[in-house]
N, CA, C and O atoms as a printed pandas DataFrame, in Angstrom:
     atom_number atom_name residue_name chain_id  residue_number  x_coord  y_coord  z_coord
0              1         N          UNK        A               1   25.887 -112.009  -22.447
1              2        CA          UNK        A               1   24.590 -111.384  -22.517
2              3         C          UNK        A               1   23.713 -111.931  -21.387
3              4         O          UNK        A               1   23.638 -113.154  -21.269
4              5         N          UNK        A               2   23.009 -111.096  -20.502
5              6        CA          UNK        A               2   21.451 -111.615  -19.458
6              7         C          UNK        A               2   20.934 -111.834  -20.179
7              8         O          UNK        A               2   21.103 -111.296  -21.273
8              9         N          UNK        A               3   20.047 -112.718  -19.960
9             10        CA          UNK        A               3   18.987 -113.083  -20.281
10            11         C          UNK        A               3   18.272 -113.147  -19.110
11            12         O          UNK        A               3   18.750 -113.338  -17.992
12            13         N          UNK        A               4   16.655 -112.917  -19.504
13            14        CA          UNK        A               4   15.501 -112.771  -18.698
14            15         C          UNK        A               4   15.553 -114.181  -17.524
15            16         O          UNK        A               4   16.343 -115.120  -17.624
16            17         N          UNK        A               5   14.863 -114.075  -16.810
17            18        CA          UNK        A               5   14.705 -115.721  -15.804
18            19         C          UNK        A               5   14.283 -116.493  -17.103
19            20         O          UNK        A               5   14.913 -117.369  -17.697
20            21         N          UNK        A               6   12.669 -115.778  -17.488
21            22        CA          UNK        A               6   12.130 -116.572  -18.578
22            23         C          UNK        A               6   13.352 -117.688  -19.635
23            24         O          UNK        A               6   13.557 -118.902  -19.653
24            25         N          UNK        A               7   13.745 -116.895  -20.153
25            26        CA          UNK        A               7   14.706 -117.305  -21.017
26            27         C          UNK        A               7   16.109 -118.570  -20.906
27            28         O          UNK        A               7   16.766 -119.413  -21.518
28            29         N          UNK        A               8   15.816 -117.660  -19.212
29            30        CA          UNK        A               8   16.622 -119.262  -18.668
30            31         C          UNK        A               8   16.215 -120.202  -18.201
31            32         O          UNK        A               8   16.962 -121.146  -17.944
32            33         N          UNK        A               9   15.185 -120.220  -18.004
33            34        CA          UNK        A               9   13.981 -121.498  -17.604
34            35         C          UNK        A               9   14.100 -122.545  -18.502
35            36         O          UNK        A               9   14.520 -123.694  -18.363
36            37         N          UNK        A              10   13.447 -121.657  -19.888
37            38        CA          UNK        A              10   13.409 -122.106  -21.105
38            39         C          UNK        A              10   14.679 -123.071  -21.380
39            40         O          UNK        A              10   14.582 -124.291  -21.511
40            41         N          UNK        A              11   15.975 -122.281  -21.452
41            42        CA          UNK        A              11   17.287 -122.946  -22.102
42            43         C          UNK        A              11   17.373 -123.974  -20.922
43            44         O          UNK        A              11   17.393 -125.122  -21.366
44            45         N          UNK        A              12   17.426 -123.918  -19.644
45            46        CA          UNK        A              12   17.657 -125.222  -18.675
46            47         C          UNK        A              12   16.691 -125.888  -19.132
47            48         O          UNK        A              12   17.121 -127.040  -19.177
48            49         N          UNK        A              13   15.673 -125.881  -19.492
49            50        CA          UNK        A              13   14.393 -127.113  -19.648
50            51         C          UNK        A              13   14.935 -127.741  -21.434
51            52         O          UNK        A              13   14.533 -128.832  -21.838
52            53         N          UNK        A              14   15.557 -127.135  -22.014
53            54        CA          UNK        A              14   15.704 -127.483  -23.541
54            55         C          UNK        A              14   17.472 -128.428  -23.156
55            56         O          UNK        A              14   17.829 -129.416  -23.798
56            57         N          UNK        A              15   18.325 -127.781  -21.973
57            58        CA          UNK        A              15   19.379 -128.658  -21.764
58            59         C          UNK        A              15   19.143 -129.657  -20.972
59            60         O          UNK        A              15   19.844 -130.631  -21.245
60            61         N          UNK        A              16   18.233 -129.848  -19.849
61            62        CA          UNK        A              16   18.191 -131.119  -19.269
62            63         C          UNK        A              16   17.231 -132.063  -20.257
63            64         O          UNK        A              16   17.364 -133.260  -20.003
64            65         N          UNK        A              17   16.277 -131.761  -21.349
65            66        CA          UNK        A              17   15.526 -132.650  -22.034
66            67         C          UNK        A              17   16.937 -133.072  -22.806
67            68         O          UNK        A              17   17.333 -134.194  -22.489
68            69         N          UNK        A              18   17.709 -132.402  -23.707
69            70        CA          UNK        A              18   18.601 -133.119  -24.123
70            71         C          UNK        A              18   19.447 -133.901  -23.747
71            72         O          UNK        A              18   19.805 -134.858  -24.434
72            73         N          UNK        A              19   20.056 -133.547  -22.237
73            74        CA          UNK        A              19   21.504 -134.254  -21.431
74            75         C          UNK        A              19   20.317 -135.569  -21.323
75            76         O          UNK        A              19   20.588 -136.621  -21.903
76            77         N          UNK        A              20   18.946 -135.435  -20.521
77            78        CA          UNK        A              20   18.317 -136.640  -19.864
78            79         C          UNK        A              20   17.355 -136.916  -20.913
79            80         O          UNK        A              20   16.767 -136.067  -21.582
80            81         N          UNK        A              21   17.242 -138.205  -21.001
81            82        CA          UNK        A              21   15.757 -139.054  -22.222
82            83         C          UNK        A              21   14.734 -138.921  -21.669
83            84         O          UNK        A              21   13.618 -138.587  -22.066
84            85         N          UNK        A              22   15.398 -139.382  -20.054
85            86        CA          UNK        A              22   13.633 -139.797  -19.108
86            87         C          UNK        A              22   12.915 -138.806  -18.940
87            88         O          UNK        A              22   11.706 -138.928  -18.746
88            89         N          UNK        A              23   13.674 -137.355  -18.994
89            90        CA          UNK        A              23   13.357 -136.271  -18.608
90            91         C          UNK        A              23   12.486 -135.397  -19.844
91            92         O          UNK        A              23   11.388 -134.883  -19.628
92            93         N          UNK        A              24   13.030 -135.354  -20.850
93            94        CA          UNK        A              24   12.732 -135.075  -22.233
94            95         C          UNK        A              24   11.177 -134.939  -21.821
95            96         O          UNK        A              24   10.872 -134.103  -20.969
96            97         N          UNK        A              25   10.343 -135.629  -22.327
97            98        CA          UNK        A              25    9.263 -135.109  -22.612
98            99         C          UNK        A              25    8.244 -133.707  -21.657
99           100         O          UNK        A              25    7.524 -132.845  -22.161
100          101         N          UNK        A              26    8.585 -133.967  -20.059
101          102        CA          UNK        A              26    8.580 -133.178  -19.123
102          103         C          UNK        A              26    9.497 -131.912  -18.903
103          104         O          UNK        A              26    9.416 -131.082  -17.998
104          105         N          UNK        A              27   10.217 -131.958  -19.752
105          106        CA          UNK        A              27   11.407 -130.621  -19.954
106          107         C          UNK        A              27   10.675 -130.001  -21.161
107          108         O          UNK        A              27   10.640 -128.790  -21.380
108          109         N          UNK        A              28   10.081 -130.970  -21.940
109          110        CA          UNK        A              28    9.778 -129.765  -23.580
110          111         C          UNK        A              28    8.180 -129.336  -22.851
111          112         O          UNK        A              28    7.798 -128.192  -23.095
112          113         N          UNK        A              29    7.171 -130.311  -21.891
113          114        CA          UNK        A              29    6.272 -129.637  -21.362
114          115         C          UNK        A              29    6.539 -128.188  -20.768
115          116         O          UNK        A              29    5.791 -127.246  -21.028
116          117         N          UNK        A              30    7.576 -128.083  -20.010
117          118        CA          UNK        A              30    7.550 -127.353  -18.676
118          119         C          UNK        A              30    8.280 -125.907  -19.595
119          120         O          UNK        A              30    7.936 -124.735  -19.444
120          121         N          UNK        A              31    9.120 -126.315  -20.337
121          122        CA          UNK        A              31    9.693 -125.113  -22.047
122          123         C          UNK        A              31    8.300 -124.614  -22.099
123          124         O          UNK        A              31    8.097 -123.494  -21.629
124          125         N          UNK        A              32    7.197 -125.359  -22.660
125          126        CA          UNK        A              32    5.774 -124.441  -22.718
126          127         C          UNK        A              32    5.478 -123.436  -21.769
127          128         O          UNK        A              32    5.429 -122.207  -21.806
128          129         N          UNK        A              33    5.240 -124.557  -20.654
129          130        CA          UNK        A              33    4.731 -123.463  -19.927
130          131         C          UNK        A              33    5.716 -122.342  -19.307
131          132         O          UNK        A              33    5.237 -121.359  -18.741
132          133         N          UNK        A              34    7.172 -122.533  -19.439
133          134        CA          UNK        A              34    7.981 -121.099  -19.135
134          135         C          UNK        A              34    7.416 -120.083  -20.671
135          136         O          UNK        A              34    6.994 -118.928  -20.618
136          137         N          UNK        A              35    7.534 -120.715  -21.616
137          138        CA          UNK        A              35    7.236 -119.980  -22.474
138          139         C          UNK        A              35    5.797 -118.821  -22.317
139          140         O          UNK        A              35    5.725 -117.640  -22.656
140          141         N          UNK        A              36    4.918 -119.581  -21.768
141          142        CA          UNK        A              36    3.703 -118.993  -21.837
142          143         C          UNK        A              36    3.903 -118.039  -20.654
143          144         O          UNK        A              36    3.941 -116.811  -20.733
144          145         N          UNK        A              37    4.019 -118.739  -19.610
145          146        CA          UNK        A              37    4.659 -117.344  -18.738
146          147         C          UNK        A              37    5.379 -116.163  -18.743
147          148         O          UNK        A              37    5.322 -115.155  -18.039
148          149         N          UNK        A              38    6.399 -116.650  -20.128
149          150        CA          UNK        A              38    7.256 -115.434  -20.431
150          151         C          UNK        A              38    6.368 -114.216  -21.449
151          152         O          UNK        A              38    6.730 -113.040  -21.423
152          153         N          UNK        A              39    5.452 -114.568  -22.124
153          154        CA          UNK        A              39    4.469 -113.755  -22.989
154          155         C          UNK        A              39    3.537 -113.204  -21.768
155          156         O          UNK        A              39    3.253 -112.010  -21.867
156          157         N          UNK        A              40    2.974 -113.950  -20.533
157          158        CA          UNK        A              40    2.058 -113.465  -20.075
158          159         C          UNK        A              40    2.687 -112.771  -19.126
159          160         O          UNK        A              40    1.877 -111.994  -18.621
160          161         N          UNK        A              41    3.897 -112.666  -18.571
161          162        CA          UNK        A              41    4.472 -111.635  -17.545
162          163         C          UNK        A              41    4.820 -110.635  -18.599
163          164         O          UNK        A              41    4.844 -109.535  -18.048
164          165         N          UNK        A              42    5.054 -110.545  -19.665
165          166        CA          UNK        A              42    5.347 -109.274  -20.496
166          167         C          UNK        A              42    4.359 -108.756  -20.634
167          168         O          UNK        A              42    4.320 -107.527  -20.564
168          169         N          UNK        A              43    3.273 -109.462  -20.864
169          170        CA          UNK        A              43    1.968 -108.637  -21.297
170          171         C          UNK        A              43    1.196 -107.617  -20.125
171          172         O          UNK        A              43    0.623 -106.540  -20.294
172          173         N          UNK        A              44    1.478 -108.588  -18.609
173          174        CA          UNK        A              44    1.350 -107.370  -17.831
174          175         C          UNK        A              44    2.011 -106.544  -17.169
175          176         O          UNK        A              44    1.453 -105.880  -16.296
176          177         N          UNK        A              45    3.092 -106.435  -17.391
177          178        CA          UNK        A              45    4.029 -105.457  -17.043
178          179         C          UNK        A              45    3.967 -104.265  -18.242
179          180         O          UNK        A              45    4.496 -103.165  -18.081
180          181         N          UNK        A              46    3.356 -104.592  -19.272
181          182        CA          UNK        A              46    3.119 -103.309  -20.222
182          183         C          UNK        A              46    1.889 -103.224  -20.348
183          184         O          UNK        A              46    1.658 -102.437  -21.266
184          185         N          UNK        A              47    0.338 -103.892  -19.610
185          186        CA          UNK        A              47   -0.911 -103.370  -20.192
186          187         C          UNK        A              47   -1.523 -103.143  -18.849
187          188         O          UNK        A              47   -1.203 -103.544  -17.730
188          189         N          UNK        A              48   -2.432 -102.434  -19.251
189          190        CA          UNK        A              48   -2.945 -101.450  -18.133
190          191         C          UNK        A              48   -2.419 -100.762  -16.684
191          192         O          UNK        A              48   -2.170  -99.567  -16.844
192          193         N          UNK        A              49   -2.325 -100.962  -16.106
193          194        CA          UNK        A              49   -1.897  -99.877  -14.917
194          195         C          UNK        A              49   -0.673 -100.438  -14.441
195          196         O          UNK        A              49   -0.268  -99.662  -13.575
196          197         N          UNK        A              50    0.354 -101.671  -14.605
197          198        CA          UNK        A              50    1.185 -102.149  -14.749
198          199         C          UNK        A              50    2.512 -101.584  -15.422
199          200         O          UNK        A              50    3.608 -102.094  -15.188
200          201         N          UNK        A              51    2.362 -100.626  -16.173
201          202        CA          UNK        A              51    3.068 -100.065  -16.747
202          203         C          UNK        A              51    4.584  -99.137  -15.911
203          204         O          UNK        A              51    5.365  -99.659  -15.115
204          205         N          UNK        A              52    4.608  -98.317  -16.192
205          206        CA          UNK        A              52    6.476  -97.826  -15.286
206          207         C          UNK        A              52    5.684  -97.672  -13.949
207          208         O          UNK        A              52    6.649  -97.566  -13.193
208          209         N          UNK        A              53    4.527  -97.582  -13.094
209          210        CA          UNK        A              53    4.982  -97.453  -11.897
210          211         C          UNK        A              53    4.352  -98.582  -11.194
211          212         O          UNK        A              53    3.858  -98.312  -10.100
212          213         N          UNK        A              54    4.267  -99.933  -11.662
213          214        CA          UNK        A              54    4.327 -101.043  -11.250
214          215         C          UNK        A              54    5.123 -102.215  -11.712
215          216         O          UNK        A              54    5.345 -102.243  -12.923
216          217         N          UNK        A              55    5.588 -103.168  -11.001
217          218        CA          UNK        A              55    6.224 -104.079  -11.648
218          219         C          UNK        A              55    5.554 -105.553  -11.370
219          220         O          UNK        A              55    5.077 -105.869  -10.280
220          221         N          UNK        A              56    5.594 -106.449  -12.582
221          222        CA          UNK        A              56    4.525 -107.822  -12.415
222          223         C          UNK        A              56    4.899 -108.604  -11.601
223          224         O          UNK        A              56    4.133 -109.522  -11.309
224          225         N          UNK        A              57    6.076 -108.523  -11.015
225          226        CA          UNK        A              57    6.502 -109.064   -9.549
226          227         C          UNK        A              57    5.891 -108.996   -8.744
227          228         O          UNK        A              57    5.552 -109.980   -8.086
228          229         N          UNK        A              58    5.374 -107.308   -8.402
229          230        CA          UNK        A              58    4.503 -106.898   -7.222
230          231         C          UNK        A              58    2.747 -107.080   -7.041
231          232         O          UNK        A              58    2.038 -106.800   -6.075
232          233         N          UNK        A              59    2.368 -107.694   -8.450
233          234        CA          UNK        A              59    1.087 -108.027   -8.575
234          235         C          UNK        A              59    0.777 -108.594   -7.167
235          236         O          UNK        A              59    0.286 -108.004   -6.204
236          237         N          UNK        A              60    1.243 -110.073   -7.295
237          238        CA          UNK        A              60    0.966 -110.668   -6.151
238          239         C          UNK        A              60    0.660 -109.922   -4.752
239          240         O          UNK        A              60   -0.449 -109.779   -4.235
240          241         N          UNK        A              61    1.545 -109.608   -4.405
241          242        CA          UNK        A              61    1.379 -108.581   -2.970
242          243         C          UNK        A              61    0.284 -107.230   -3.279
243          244         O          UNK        A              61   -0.106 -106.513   -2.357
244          245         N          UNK        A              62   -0.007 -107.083   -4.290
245          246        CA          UNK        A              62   -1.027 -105.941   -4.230
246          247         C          UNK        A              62   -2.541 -106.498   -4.641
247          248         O          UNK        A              62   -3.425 -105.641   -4.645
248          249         N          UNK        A              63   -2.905 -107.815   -4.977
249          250        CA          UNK        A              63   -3.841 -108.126   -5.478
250          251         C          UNK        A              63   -3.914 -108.043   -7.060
251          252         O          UNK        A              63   -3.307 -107.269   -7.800
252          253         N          UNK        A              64   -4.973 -109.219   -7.441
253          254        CA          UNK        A              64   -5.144 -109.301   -8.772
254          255         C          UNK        A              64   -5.833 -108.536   -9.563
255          256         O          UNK        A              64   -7.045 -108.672   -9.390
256          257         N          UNK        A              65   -5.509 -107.701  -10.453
257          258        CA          UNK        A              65   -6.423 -107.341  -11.518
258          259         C          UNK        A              65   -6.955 -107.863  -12.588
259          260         O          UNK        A              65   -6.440 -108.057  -13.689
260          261         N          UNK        A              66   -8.269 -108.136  -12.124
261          262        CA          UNK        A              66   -9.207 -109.663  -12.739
262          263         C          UNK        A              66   -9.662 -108.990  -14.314
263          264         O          UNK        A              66  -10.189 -109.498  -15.304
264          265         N          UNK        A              67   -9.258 -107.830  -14.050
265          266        CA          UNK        A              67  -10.034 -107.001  -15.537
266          267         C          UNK        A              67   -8.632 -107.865  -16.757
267          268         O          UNK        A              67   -8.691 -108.606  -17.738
268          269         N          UNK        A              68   -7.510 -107.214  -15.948
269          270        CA          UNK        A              68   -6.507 -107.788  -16.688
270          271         C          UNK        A              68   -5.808 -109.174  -17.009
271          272         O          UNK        A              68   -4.929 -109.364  -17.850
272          273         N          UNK        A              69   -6.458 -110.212  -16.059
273          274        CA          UNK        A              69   -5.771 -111.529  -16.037
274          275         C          UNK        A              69   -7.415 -111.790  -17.127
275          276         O          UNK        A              69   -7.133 -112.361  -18.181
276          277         N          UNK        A              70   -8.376 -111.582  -17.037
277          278        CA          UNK        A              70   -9.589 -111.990  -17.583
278          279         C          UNK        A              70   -9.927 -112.050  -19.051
279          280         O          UNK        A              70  -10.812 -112.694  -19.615
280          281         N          UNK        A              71   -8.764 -111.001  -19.678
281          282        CA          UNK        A              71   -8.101 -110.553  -21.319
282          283         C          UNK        A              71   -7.648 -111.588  -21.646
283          284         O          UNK        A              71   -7.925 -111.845  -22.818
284          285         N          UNK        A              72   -6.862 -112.586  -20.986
285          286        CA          UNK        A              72   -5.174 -113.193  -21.551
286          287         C          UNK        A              72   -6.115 -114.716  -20.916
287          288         O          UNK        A              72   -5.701 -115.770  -21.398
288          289         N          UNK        A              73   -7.202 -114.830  -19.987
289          290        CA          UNK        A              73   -7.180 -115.973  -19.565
290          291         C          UNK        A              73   -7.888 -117.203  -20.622
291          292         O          UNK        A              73   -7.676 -118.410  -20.504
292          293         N          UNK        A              74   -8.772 -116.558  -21.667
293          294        CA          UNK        A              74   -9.064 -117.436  -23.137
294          295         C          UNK        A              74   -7.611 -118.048  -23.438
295          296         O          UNK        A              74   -7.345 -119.225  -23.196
296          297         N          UNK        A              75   -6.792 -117.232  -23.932
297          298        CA          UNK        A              75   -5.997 -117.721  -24.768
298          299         C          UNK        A              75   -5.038 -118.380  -23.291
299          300         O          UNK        A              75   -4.238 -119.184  -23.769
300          301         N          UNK        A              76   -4.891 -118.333  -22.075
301          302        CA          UNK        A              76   -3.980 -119.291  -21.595
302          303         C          UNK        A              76   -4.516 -120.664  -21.728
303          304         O          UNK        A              76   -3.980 -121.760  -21.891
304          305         N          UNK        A              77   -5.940 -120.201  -21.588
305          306        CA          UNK        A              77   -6.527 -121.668  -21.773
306          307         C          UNK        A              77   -6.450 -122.853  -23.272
307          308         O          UNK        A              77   -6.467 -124.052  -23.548
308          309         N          UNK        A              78   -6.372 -121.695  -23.802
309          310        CA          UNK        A              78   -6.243 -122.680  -25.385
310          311         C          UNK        A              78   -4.845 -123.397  -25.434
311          312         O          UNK        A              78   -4.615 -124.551  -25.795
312          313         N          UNK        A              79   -3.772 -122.230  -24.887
313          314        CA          UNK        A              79   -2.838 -122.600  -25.609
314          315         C          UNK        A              79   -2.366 -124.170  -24.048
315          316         O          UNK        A              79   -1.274 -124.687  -23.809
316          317         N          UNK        A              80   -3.170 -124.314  -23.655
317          318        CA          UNK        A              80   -2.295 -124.910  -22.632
318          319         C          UNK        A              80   -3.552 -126.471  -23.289
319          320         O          UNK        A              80   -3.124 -127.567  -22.926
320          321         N          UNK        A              81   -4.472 -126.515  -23.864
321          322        CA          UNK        A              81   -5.322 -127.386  -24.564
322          323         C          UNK        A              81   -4.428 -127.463  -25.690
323          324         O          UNK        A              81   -4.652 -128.581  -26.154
324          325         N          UNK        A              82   -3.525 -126.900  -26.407
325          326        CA          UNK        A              82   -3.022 -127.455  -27.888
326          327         C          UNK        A              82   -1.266 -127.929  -27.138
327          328         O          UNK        A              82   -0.228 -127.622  -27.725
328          329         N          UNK        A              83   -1.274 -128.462  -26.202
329          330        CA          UNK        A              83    0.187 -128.536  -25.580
330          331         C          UNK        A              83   -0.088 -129.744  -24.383
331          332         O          UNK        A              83    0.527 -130.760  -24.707
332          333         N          UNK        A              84   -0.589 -129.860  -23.521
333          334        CA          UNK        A              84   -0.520 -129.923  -22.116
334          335         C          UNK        A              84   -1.355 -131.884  -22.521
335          336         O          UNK        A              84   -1.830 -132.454  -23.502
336          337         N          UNK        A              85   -1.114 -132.180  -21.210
337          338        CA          UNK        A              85   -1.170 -133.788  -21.391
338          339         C          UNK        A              85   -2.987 -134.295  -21.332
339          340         O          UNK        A              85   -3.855 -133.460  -21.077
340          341         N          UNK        A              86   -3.182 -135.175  -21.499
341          342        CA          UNK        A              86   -4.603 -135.268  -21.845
342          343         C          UNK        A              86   -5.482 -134.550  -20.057
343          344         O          UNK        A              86   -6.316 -133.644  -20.076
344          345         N          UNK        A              87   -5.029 -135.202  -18.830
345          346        CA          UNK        A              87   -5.340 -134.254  -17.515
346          347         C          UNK        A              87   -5.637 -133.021  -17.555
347          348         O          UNK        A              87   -6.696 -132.608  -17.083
348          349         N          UNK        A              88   -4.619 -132.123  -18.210
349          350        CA          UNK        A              88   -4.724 -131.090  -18.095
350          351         C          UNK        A              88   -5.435 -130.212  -19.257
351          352         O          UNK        A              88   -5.755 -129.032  -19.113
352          353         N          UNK        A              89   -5.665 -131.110  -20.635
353          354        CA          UNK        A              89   -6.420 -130.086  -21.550
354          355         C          UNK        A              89   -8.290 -130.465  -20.989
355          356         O          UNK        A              89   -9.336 -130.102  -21.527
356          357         N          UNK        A              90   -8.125 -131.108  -20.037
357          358        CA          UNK        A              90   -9.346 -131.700  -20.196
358          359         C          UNK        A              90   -9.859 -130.607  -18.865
359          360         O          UNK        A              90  -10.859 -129.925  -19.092
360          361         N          UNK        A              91   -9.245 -130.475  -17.655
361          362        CA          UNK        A              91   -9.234 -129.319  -16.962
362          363         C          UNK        A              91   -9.342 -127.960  -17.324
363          364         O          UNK        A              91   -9.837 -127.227  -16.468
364          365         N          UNK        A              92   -8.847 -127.238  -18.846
365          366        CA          UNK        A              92   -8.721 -126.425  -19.340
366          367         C          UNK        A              92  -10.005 -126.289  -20.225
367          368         O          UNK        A              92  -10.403 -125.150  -20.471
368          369         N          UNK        A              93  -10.756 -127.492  -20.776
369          370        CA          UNK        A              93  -12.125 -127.444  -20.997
370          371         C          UNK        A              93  -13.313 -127.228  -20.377
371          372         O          UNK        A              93  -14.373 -126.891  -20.906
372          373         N          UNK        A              94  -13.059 -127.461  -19.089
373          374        CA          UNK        A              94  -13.730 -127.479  -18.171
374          375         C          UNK        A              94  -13.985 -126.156  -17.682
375          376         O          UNK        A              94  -15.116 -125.747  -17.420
376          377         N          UNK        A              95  -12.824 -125.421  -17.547
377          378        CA          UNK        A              95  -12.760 -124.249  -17.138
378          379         C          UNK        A              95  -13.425 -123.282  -18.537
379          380         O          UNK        A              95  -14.358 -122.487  -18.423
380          381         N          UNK        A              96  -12.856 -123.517  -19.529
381          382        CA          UNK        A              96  -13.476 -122.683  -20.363
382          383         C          UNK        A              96  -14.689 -122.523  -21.001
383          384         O          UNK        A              96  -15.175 -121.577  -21.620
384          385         N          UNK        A              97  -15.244 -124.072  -20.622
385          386        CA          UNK        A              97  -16.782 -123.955  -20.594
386          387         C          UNK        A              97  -17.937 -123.129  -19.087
387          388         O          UNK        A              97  -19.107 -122.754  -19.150
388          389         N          UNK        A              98  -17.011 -123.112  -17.958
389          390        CA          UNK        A              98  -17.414 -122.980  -16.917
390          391         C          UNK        A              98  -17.916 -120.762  -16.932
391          392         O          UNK        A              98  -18.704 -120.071  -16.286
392          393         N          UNK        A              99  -16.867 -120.477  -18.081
393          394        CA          UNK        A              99  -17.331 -118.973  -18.361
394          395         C          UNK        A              99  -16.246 -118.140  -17.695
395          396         O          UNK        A              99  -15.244 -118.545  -17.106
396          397         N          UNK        A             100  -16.658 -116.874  -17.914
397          398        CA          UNK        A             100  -16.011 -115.450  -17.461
398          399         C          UNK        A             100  -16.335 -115.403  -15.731
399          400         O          UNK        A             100  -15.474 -114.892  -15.016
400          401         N          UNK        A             101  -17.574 -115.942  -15.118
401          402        CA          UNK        A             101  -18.110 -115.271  -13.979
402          403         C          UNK        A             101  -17.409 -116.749  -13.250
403          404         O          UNK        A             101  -17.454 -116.647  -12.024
404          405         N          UNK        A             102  -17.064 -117.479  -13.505
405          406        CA          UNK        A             102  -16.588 -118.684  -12.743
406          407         C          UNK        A             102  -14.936 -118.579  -12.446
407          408         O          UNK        A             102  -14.272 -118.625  -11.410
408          409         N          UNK        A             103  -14.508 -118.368  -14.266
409          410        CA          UNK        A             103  -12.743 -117.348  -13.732
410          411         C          UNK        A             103  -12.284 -116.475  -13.229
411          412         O          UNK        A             103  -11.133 -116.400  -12.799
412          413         N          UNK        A             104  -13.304 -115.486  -13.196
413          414        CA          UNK        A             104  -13.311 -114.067  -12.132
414          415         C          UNK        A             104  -13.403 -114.878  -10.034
415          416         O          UNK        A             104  -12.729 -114.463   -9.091
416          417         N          UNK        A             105  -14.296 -115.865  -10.001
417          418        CA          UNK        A             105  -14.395 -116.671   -8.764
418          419         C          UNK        A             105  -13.233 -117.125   -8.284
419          420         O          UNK        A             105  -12.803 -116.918   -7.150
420          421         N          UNK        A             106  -12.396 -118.131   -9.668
421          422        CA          UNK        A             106  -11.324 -119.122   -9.009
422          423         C          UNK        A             106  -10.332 -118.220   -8.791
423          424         O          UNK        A             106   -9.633 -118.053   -7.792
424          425         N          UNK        A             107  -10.354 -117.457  -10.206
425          426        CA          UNK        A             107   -8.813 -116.601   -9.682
426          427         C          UNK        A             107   -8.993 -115.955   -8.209
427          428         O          UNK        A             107   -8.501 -116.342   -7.149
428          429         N          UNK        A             108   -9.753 -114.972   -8.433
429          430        CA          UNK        A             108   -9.844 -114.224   -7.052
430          431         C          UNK        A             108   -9.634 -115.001   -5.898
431          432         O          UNK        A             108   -8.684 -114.660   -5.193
432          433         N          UNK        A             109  -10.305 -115.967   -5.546
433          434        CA          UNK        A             109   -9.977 -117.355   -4.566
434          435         C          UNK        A             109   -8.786 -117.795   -4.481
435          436         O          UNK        A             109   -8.356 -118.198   -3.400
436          437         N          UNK        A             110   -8.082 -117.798   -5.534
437          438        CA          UNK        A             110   -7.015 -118.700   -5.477
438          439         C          UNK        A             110   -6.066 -117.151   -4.863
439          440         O          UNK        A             110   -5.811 -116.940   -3.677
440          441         N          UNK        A             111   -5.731 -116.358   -5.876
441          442        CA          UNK        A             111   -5.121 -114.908   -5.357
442          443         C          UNK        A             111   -5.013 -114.509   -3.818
443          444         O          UNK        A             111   -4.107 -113.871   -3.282
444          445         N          UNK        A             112   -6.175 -115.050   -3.236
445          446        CA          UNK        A             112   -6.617 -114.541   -1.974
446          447         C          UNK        A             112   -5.839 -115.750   -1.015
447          448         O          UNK        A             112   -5.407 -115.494    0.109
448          449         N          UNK        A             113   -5.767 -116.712   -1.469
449          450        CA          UNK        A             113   -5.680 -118.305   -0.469
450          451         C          UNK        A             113   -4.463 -118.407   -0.906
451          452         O          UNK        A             113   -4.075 -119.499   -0.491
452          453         N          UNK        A             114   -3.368 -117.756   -1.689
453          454        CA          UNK        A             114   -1.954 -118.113   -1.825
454          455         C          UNK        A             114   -0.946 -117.928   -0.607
455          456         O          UNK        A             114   -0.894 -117.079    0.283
456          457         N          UNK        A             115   -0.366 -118.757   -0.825
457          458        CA          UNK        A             115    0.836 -118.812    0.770
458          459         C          UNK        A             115    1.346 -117.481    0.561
459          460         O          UNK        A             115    2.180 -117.012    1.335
């Protein structure tokens, strides 16, 4: 059976935490965040204009749709605050106190300034 990349991210990060100890805790992190990636690339490849005549691959090269990353970006933020190491939930507070008109800024910035 294929399985998605997602899916194999996931199972390599769940076999090297098991084969390696040292590795373990940074393998069940990085399982999250494939995980969360794997819900949030599904979600836009089926919501709004993403649908059969785009694919979430091609986002990147066509620019971001801030309407649509701006839906999902609450909950990336939570879920990466009930998971992620004290650095990073504390970054994720920051941001989610910072508002809607500040995530519409970074993303777009960041979208724009990617290699």
């Amino acid at each position: 059976m294929i399985r998605n990349k997602w899916d194999q991210r996931i199972q390599r990060a769940d076999d090297l935490a098991a084969a390696h100890d040292f590795a373990a805790e940074v393998m069940r992190f990085y399982r999250r965040i494939a995980g969360l990636q794997k819900s949030l690339y599904s979600y836009f490849e089926t919501a709004g204009d993403c649908g059969a005549n785009k694919h979430a691959a091609n986002l990147r090269d066509e620019g971001p749709n801030l309407p649509l990353l701006l839906v999902k970006f609450p909950e990336f933020l939570s879920q990466i605050e009930t998971f992620a190491t004290q650095p990073f939930v504390e970054a994720a507070r920051r941001l989610r106190a910072d508002g809607e008109r500040r995530w519409r800024e970074g993303l777009g910035s960041t979208w724009q300034n990617a290699p």
